[in-house]
TORDO-507985 format. One record per residue (C-alpha): residue in three letters; residue number from 1; chain; y, z, x. Coordinates in nm, 4 decimals. Layout:
<rs>
+-----+-----+---+----------+----------+----------+
!   r !   k ! c !        y !        z !        x !
+-----+-----+---+----------+----------+----------+
! ALA ! NUM ! A !        Y !        Z !        X !
...
+-----+-----+---+----------+----------+----------+
</rs>
This chain:
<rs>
+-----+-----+---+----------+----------+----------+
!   r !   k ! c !        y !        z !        x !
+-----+-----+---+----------+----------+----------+
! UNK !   1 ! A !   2.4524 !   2.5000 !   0.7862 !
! UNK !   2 ! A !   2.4815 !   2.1522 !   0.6969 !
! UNK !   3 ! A !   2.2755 !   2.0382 !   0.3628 !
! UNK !   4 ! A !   2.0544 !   1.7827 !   0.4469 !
! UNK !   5 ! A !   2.0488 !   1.4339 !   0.2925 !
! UNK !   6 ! A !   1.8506 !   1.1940 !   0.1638 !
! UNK !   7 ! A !   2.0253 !   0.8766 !   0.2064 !
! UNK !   8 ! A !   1.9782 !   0.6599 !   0.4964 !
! UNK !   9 ! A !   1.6021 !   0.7884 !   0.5628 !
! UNK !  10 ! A !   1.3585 !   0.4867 !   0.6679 !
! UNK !  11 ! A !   0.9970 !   0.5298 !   0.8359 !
! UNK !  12 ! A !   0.9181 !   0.3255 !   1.2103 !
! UNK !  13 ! A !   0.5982 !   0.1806 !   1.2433 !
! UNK !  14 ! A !   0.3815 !   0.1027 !   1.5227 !
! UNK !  15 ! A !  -0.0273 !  -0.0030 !   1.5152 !
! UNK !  16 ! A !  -0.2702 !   0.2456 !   1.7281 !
! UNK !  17 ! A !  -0.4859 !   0.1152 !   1.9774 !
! UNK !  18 ! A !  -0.6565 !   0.4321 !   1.9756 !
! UNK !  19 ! A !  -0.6938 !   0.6366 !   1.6043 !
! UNK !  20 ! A !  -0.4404 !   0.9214 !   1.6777 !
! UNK !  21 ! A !  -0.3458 !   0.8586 !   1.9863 !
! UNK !  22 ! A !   0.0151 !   0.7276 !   1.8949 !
! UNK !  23 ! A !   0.1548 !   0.4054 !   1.9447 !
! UNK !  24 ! A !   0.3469 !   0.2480 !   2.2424 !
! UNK !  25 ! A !   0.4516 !  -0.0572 !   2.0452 !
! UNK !  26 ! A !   0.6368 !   0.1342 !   1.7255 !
! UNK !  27 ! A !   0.9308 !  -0.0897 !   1.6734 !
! UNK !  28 ! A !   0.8989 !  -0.1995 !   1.3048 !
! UNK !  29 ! A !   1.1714 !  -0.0603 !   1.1004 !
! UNK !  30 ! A !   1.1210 !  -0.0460 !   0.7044 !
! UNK !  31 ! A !   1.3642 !   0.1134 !   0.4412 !
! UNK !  32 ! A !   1.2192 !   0.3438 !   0.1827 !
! UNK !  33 ! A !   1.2502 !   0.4000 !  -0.1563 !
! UNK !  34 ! A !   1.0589 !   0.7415 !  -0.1379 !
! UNK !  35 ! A !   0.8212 !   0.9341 !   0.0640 !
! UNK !  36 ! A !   0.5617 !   1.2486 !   0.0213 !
! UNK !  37 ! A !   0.4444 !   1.2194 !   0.3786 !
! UNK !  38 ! A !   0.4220 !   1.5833 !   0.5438 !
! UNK !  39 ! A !   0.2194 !   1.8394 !   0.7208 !
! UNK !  40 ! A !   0.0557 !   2.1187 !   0.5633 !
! UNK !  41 ! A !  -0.1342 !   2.3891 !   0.7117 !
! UNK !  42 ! A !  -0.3694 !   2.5214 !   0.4654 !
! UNK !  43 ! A !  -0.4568 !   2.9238 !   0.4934 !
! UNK !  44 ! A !  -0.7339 !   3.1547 !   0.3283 !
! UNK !  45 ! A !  -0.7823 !   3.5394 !   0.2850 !
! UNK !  46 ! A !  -1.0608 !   3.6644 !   0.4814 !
! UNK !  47 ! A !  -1.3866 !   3.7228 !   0.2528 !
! UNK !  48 ! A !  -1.5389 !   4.0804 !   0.4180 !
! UNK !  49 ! A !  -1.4687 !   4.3656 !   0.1585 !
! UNK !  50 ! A !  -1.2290 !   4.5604 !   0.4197 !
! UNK !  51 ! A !  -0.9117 !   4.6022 !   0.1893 !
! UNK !  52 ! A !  -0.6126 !   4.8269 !   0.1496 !
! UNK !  53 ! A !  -0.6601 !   5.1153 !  -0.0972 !
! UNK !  54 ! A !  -0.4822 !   4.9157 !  -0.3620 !
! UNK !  55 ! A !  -0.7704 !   4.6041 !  -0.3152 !
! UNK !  56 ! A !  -0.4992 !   4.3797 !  -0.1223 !
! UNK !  57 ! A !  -0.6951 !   4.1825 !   0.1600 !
! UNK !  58 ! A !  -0.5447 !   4.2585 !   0.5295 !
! UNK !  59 ! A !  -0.6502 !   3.9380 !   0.6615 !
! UNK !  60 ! A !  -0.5942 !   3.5778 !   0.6578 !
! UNK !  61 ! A !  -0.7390 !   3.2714 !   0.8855 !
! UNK !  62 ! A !  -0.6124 !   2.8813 !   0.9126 !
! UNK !  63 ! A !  -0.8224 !   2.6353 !   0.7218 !
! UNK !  64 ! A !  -0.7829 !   2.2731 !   0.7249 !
! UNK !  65 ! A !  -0.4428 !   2.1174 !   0.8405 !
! UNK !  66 ! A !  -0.3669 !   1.8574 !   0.5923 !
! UNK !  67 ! A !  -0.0883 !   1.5784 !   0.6888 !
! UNK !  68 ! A !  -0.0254 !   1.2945 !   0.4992 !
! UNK !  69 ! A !   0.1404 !   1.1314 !   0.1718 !
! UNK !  70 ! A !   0.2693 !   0.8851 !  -0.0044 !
! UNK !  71 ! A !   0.5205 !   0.5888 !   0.0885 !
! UNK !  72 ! A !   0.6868 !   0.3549 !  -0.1210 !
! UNK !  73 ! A !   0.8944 !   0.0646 !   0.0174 !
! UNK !  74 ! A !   1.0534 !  -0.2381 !  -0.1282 !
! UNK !  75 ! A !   0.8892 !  -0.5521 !  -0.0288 !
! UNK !  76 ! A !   1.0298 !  -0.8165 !   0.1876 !
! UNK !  77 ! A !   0.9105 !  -1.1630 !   0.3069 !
! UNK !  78 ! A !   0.9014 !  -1.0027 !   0.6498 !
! UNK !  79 ! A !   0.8528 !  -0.6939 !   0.7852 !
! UNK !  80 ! A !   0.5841 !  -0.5445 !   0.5829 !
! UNK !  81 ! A !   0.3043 !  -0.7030 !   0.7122 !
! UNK !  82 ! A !   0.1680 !  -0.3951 !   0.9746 !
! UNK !  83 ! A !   0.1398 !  -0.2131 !   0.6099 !
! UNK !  84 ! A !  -0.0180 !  -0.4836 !   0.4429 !
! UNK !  85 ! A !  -0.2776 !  -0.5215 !   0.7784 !
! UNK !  86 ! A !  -0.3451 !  -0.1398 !   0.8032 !
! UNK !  87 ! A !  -0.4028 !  -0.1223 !   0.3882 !
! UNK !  88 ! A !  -0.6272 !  -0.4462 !   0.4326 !
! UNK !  89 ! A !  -0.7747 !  -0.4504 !   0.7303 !
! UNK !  90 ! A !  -0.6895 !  -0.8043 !   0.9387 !
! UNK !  91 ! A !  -0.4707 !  -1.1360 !   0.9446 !
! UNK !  92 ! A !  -0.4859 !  -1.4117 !   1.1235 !
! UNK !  93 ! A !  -0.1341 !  -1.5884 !   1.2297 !
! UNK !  94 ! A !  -0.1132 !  -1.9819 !   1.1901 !
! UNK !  95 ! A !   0.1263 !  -2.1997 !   1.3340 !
! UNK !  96 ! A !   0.4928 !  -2.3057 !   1.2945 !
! UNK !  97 ! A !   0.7247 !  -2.2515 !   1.1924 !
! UNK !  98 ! A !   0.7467 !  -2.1773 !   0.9425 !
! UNK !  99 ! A !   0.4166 !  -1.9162 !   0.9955 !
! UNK ! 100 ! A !   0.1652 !  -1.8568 !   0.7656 !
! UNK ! 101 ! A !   0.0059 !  -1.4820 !   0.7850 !
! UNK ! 102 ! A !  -0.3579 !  -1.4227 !   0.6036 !
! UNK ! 103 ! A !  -0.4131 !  -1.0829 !   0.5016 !
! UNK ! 104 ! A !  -0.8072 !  -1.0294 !   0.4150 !
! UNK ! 105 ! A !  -1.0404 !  -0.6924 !   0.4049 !
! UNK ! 106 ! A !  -1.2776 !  -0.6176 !   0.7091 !
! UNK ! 107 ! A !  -1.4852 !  -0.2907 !   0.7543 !
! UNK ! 108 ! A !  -1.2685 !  -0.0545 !   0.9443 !
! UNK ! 109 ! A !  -0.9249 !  -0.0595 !   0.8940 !
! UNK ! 110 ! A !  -0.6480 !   0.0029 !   1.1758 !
! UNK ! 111 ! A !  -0.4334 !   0.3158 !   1.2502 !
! UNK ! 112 ! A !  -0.0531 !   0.3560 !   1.2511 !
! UNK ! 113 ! A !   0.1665 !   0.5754 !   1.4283 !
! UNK ! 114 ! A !   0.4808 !   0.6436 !   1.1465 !
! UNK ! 115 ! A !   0.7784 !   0.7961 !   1.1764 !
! UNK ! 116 ! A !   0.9747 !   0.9442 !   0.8964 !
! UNK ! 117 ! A !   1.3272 !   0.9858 !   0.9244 !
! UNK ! 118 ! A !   1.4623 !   1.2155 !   0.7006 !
! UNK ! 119 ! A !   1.8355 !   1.0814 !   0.5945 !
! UNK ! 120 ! A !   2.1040 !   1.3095 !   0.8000 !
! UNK ! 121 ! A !   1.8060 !   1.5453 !   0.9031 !
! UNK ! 122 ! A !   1.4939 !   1.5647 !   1.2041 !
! UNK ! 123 ! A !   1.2374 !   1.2422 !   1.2399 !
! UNK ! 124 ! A !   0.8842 !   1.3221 !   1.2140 !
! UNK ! 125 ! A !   0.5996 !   1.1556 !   1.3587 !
! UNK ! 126 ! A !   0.2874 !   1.1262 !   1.1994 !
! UNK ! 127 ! A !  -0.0620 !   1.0072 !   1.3936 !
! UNK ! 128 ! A !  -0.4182 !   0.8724 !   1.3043 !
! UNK ! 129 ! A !  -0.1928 !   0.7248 !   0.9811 !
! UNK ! 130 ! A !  -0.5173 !   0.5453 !   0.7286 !
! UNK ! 131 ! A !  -0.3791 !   0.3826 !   0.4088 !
! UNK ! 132 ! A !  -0.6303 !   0.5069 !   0.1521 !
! UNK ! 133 ! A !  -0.4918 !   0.2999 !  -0.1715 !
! UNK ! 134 ! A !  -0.2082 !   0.0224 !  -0.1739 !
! UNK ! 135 ! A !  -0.0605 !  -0.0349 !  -0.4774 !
! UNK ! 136 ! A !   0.2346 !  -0.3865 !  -0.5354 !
! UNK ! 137 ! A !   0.4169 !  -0.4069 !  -0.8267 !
! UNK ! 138 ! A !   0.6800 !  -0.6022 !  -0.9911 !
! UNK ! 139 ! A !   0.8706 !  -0.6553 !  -1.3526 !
! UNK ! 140 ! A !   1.0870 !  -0.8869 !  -1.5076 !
! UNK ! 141 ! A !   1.4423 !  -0.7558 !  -1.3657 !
! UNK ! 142 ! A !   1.3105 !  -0.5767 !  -1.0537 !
! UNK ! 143 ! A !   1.2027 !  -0.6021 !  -0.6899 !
! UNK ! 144 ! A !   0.8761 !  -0.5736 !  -0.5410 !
! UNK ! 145 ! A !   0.7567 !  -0.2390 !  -0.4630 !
! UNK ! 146 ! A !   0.4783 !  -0.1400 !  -0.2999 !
! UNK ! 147 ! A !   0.3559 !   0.2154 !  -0.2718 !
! UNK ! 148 ! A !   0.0889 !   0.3633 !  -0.0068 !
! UNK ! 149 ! A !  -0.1153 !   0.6484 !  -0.0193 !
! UNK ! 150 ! A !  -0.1721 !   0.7613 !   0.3188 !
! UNK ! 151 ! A !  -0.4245 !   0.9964 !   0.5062 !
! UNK ! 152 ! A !  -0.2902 !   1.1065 !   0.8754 !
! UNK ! 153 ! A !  -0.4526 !   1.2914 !   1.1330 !
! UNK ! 154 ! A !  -0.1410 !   1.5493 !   1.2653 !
! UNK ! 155 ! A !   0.2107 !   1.4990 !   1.3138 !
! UNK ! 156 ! A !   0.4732 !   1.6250 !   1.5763 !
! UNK ! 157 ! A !   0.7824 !   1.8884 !   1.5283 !
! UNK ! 158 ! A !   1.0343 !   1.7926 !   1.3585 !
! UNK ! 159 ! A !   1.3034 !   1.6925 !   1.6135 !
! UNK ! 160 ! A !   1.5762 !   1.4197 !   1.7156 !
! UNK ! 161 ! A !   1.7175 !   1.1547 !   1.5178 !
! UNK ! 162 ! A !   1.5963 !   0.7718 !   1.5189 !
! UNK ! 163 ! A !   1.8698 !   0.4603 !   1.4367 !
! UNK ! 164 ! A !   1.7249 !   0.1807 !   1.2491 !
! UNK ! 165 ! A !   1.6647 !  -0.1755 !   1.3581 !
! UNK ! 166 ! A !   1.5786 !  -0.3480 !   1.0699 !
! UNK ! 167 ! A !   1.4488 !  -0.7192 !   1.0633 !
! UNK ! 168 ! A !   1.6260 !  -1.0226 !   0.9103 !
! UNK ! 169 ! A !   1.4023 !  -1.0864 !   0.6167 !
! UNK ! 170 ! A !   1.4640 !  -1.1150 !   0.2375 !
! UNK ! 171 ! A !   1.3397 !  -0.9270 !  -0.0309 !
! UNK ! 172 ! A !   1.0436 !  -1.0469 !  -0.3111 !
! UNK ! 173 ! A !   1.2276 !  -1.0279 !  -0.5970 !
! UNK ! 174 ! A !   1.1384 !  -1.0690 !  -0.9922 !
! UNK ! 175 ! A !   1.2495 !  -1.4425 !  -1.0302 !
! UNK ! 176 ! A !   1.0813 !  -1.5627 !  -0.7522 !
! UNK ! 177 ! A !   0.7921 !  -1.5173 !  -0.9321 !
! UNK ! 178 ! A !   0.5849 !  -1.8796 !  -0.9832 !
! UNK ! 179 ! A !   0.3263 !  -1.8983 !  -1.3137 !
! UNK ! 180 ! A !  -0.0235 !  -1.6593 !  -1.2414 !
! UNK ! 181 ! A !  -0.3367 !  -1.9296 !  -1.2625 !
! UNK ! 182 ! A !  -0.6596 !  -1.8175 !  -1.3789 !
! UNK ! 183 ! A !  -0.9650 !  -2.0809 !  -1.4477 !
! UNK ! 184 ! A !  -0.6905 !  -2.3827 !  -1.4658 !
! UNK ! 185 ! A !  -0.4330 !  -2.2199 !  -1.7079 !
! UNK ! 186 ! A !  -0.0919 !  -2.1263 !  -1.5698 !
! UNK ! 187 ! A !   0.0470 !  -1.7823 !  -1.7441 !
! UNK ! 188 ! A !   0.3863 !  -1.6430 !  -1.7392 !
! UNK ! 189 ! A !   0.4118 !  -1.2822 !  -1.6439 !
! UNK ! 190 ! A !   0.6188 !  -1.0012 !  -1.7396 !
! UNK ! 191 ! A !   0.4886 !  -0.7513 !  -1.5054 !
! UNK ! 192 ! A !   0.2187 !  -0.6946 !  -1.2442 !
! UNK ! 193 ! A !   0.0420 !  -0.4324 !  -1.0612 !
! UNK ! 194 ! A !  -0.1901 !  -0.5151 !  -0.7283 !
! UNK ! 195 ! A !  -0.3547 !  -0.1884 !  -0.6672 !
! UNK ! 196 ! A !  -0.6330 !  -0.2006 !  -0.3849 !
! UNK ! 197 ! A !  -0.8816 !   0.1573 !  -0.3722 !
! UNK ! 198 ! A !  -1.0184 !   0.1363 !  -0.0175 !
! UNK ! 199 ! A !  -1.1851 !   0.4556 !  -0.0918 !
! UNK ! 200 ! A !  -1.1771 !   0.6863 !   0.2137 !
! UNK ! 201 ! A !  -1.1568 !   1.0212 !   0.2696 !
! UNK ! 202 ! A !  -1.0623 !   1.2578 !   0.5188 !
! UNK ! 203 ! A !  -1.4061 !   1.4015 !   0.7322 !
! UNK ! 204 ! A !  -1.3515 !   1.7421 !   0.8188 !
! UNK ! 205 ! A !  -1.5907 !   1.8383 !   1.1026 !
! UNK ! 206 ! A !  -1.6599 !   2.1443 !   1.2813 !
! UNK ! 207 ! A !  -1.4306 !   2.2325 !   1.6297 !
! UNK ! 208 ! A !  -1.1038 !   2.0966 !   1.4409 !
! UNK ! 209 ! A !  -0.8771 !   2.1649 !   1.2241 !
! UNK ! 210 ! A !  -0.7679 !   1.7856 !   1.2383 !
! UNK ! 211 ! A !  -0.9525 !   1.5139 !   1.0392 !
! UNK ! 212 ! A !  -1.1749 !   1.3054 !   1.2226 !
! UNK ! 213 ! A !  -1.0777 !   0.8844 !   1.1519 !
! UNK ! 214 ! A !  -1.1359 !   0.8244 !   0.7908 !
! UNK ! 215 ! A !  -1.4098 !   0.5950 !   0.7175 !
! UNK ! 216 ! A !  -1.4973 !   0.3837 !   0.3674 !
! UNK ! 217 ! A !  -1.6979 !   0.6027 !   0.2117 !
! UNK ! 218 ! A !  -1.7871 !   0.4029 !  -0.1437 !
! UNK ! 219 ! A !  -1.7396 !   0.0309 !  -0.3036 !
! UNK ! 220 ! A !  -1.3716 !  -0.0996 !  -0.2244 !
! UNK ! 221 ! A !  -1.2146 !  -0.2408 !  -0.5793 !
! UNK ! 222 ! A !  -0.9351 !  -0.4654 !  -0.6016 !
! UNK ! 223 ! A !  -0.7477 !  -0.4729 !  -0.9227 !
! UNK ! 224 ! A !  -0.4497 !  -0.6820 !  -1.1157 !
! UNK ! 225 ! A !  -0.3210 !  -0.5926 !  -1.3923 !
! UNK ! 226 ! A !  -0.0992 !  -0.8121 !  -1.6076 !
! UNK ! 227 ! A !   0.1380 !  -0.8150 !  -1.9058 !
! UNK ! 228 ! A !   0.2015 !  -1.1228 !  -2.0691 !
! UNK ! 229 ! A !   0.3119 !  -1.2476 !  -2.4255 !
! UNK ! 230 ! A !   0.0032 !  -1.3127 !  -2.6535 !
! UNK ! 231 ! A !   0.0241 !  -1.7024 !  -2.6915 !
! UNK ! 232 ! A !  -0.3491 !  -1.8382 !  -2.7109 !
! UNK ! 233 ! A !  -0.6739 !  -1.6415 !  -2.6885 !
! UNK ! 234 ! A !  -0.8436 !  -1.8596 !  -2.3521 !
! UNK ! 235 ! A !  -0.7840 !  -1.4714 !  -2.1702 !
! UNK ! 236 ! A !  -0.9147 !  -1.3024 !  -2.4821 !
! UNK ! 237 ! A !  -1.1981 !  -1.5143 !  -2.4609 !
! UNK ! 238 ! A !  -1.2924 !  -1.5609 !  -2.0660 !
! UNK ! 239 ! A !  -1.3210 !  -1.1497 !  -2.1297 !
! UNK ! 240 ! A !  -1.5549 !  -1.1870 !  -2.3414 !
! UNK ! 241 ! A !  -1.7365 !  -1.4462 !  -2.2180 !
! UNK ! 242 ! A !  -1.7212 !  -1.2809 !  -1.8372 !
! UNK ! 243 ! A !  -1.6008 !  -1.5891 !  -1.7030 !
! UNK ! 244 ! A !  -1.5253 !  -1.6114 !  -1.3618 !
! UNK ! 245 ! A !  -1.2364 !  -1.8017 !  -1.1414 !
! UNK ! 246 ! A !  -1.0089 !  -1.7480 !  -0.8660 !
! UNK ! 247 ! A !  -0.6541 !  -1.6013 !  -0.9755 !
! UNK ! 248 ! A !  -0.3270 !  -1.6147 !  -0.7878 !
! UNK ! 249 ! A !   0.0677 !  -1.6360 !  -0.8490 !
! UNK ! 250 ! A !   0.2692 !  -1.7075 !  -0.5682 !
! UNK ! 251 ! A !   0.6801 !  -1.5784 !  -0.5575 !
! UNK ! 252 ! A !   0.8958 !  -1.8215 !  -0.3447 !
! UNK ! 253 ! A !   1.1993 !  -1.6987 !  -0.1896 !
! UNK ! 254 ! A !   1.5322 !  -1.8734 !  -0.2918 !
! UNK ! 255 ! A !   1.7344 !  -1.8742 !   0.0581 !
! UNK ! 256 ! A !   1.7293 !  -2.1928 !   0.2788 !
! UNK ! 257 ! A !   1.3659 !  -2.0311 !   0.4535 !
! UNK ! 258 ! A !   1.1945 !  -2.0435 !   0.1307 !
! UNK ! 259 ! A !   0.9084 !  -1.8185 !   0.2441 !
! UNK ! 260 ! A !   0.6261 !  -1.7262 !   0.0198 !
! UNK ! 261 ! A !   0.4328 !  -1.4376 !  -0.0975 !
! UNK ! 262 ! A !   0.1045 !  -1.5142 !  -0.2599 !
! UNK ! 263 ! A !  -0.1820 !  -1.2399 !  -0.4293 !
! UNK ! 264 ! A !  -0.4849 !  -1.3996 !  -0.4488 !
! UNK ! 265 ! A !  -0.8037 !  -1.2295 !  -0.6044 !
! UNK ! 266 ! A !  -1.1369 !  -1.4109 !  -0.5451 !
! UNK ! 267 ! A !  -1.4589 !  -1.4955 !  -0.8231 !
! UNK ! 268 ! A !  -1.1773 !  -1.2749 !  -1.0453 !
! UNK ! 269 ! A !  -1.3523 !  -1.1112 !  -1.3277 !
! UNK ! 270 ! A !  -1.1576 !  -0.9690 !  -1.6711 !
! UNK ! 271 ! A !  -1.2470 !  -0.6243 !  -1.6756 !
! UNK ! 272 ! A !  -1.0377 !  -0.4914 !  -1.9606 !
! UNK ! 273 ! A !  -0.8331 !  -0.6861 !  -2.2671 !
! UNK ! 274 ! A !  -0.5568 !  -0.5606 !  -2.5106 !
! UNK ! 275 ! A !  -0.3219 !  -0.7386 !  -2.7203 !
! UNK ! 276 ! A !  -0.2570 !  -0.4242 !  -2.9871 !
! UNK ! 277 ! A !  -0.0390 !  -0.5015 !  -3.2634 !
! UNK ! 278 ! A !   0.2743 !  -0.2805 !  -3.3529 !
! UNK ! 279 ! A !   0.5442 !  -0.4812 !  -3.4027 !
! UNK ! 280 ! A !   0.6556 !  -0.7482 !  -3.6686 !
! UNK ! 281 ! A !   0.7496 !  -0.9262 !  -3.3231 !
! UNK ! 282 ! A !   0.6717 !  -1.0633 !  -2.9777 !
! UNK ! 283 ! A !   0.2564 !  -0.9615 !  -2.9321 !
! UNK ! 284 ! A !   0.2460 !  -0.8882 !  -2.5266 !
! UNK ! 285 ! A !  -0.1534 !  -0.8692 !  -2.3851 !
! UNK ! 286 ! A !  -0.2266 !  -0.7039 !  -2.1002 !
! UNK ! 287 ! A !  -0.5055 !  -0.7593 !  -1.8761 !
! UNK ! 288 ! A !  -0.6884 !  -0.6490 !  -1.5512 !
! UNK ! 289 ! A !  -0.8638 !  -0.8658 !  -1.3152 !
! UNK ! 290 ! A !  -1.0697 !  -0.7704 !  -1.0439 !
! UNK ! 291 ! A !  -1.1852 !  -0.9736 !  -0.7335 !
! UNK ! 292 ! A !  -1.5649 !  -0.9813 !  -0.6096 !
! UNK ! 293 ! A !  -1.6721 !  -1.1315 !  -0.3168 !
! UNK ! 294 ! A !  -1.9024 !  -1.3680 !  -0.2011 !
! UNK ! 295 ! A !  -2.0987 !  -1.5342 !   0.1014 !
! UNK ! 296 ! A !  -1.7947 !  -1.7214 !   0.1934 !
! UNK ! 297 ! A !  -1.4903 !  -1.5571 !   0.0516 !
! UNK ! 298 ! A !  -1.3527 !  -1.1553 !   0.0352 !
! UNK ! 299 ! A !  -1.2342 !  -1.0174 !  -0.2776 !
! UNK ! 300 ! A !  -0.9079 !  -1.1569 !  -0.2032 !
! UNK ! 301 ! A !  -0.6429 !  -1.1611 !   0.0355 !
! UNK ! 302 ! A !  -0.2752 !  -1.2351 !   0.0446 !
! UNK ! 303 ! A !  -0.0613 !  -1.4999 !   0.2126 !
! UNK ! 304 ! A !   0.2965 !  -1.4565 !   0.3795 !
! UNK ! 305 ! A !   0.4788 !  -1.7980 !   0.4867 !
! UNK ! 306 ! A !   0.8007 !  -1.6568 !   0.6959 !
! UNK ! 307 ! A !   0.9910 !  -1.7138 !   0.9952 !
! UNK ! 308 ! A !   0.8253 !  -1.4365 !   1.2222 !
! UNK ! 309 ! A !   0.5446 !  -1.5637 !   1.4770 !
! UNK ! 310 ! A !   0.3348 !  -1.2405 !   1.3802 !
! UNK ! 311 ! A !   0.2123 !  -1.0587 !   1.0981 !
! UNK ! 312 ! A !   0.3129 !  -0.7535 !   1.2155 !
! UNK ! 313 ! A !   0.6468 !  -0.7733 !   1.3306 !
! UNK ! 314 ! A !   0.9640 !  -0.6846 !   1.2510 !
+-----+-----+---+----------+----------+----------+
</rs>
């Protein structure tokens, strides 16, 4: 038999009306840089004392079935946004074009129906999909990655074969990257990492061996970290001082669109400093924000300008 390959393998998206009930919209295609995503059926040696002579049980029974995973994409100007929604919660389409796309946090989040295929191999679809952490990040010489831990009710048998129909958008890429603000100072970055905890769980319930739709179960946090070189002490300080201010950086892509992708974190809050010395050279800092809402804003939200009319397409 034929060894099966990785290369080519890309995951279709579609958004749920119903949790677990599939999709009849799935027609977002998104390449991959790596996925865990699979179903596992867990299993458990019965507990009554009933052995062979030797003290081997004879029995077994199914526990939970656990499907689910991780995903990792590149990020693009378009194309992303049904991850970004489901990971976030909502946006809200504006006008155009070009159209701007606001991505912000509301109590329950949506569903997605994903398929994996799996390079030369079988596609495998995966229901009741619930992004449980989101994570975007970006150095100086790379692209924008974003990686999604995902909780999914079931998926089907392996089967068939899907061919990809990918959008037209670009990718977010390092030198794109405009200067991060923070209480009216503008900072040069060397590296980032947006990483959102929306803290749910699966709810196992009596009658299945399916979870029931996850649910937020604790305090969401929204996080940035930064790297930067050490060149005045108004971060070291703000730390200290637990000053609070809005913080963004915006990346601006360099085709003839020029579409945007900005991170925004609300009343931002520096919740851990270090500039460590160990060099005779450059000093780098690096520093973590996190957003806190209030009555009128989230605790932040990010904004796509592109070419599509929705925020979940293609």
């Amino acid at each position: 038999m034929p060894v099966i390959l990785g290369r080519n393998s890309f995951v279709r998206i579609g958004e749920e009306s119903t949790y677990g009930a599939g999709s009849s919209s799935a027609n977002v295609f998104n390449r991959i840089v790596s996925t865990s995503l699979g179903r596992n059926q867990e299993r458990s040696q019965t507990t009554h004392l009933s052995t062979s002579d030797a003290a081997f049980s004879q029995g077994f029974f199914d526990g939970m079935e656990l499907a689910g995973g991780s995903l990792e994409i590149p990020i693009y100007y378009e194309g992303n946004g049904i991850l970004l929604k489901a990971a976030i919660g909502s946006v809200v389409d504006g006008g155009g074009p070009p159209y701007s796309h606001t991505y912000r946090p509301t109590a329950v989040l949506p569903s997605l129906e994903i398929t994996v295929q799996r390079g030369s191999g079988n596609a495998e679809l995966f229901e009741g999909c619930v992004i449980s952490t989101m994570s975007l990040s970006v150095e100086a010489g790379g692209e924008m990655t974003a990686s999604f831990e995902i909780i999914a009710e079931t998926a089907q048998a392996r089967s068939g074969s899907l061919t990809p129909s990918y959008g037209d958008g670009v990718q977010v890429l390092h030198y794109q990257a405009g200067t991060m603000s923070f209480n009216s100072v503008n900072y040069s970055l060397r590296s980032l990492d947006f990483n959102l905890d929306n803290k749910i769980d699966r709810r196992n319930l009596l009658g299945s061996k399916l979870t029931a739709q996850p649910l937020i179960t604790d305090i969401r946090e929204v996080t940035m970290t930064v790297t930067c070189d050490l060149e005045d002490d108004n971060l070291y300080n703000a730390q200290l001082a637990g000053t609070q201010s809005d913080c963004e950086i915006t990346f601006t892509g360099t085709d003839a669109d020029a579409d945007t992708f900005k991170l925004k974190l609300f009343n931002a809050v520096i919740t851990s400093y270090s500039d460590e010395i160990n060099t005779v050279g450059r000093i780098e800092r690096t520093i973590e924000f996190q957003g806190l809402a209030d009555s009128s804003d989230p605790a932040f939200e990010i904004v796509i300008v592109n070419q599509d009319i929705s925020g979940i397409g293609n």
